[in-house]
N, C-alpha and C positions, 0 to 999 in steps of 0.2 A: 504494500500500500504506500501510495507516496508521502513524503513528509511534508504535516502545510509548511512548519516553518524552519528552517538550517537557524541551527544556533552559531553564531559566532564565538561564542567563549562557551565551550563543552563541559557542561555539569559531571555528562558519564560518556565511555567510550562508546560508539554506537555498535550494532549487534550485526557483525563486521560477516557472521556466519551466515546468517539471514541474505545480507548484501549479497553474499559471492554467491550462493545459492541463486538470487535470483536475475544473476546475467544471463544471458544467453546469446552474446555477443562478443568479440574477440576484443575489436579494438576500431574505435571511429574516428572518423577526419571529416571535420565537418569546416569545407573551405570553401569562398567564393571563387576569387582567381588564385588560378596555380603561380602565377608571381606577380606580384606587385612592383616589377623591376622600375616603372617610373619614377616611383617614390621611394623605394625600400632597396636598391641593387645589391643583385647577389645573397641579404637575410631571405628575402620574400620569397625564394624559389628552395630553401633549407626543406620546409613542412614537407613540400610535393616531393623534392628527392627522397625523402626517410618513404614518403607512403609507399614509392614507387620500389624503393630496395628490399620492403620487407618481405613482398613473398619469395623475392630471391634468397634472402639472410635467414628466414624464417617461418611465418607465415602472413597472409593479405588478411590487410584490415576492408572495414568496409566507409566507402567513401559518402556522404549523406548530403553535403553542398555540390555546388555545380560543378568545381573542380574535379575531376576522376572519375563523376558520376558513372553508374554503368546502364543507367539507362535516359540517354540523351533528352526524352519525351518530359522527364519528369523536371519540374522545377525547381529552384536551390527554397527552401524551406528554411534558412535559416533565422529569417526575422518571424519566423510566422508561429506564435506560440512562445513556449517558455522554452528554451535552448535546454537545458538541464534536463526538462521532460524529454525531450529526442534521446538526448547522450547515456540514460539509465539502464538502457541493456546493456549497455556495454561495459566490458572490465574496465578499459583504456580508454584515452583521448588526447589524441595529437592536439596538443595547446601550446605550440611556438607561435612568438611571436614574430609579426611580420619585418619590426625593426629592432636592431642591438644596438638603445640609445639608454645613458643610465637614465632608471625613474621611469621609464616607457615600461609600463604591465596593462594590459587592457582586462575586457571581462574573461576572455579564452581561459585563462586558471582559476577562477573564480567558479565558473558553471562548471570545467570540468571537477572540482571540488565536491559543491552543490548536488551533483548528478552521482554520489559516490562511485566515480572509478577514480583510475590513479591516471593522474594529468602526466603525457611525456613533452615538457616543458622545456623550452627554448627560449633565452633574455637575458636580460643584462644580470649576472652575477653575484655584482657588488650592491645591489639594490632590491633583490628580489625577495632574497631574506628576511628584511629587515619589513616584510608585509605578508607575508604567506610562510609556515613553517616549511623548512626543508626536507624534512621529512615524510612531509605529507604528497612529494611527487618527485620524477625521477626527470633531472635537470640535465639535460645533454648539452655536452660543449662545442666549441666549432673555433676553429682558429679563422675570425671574422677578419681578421685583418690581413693573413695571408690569402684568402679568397677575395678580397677588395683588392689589394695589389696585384693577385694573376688577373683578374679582371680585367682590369687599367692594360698592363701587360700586353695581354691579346688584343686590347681594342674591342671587349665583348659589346655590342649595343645592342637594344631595343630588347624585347621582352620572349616569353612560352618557351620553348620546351629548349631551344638551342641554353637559355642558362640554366633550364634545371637542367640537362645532359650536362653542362659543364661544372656545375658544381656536384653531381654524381661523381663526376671524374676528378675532381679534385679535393672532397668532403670526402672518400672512399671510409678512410680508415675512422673516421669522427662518425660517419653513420653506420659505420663498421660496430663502434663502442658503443653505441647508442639502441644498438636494435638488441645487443645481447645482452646490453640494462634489464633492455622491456623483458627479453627471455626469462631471464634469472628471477624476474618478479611474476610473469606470467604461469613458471612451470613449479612456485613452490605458493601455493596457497596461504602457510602460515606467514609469510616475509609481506604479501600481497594485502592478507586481511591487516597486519599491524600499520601497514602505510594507510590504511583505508582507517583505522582506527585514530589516528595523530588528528589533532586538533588540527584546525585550519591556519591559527594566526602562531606566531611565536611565542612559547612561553606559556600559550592558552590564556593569553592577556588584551585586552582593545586597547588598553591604556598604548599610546606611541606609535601606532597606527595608524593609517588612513582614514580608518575607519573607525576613529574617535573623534568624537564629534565637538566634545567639550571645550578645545583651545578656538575652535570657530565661535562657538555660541559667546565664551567670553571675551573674545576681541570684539564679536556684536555688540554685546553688551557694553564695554566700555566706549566703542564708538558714540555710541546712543547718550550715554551720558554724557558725554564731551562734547557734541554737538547740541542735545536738548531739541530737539525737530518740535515743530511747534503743536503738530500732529498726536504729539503723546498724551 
């Protein structure tokens, strides 16, 4: 049954058995375009290449936005409804981010949280931490800065499959690490439900977070005082 509401700071660990019991799905990618090379060059085609290498590395996930789709007719669903409700059969959820900028996290690890599987996450680092526990999803690396430079290098331009083909061919060994993460959590149940069990935020605390609300409301508040609006 679904949960109305995700707690942000966990009273008790959720009943992680129940969870894995009731996938019936491997692992989802739920992406509009397969690269965002306009804006993002070279991050934005990362997601596409891991989808594309897994049934070689391991096994095919399944694709549910417009990128990969396997049935062309259907349309990308991703605005449509609660993202989370889509992502719930499944164990997994490719949640890289489109760009490796510090402070850049969008919702992609949040729903795939929400939707209890284990987010395989791609972002900034030094930043990501410090808003989502690490624990709670399995964070692949990418040497971004030597794939920005071969880029440059080749003269690669414009966008689809020519850079996700090249960042395949040059990301080899990083989605190499990356897919036998997801293995090592996919083929041992007990490693799988404890990730699934970790609290969302660090600490299992809101205080320092994004998602404390508190230092907004009383900078409001002091603003309001200081100004006196006549309205009050």
């Amino acid at each position: 049954q679904r949960e109305r509401r995700f707690p942000l700071v966990q009273d008790h660990a959720p009943d992680s058995l129940s969870i894995l019991n009731s996938k019936t799905d491997f692992l989802a990618f739920m992406v509009k375009h397969c690269d965002n090379a306009e804006d993002y060059p070279v991050t934005g085609a990362l997601r596409t290449a891991l989808f594309d290498v897994l049934p070689t590395l391991y096994k095919p996930g399944f694709a549910i936005g417009n990128c990969r789709k396997p049935d062309p007719s259907v349309q990308w669903r991703y605005l449509e409804g609660n993202n989370a409700d889509i992502l719930r059969p499944y164990k997994f959820t490719i949640a890289f981010e489109s760009s490796y900028l510090r402070g850049y996290h969008t919702e992609k690890l949040l729903n795939a949280i929400i939707a209890r599987t284990v987010p395989i996450y791609f972002g900034h680092h030094d930043t990501v931490g410090s808003i989502f526990n690490p624990k709670r999803f399995i964070h692949c690396s990418f040497d971004v800065d030597g794939l920005v430079k071969k880029s440059d290098e080749l003269g690669l331009k414009g966008e689809g499959e020519t850079r996700i083909d090249f960042v395949k061919e040059h990301a080899a060994e990083d989605l190499k690490r990356c897919v036998e993460a997801i293995k090592r959590v996919d083929q041992n149940d007990t490693l799988w439900r404890e990730m699934v069990e970790q609290p969302m935020l660090p600490g299992n605390r809101i205080e320092g977070t994004p998602f404390d609300l508190r230092p907004i409301s009383r900078a409001l508040r002091k603003a309001i005082e200081l100004h006196q609006p006549s309205w009050l």
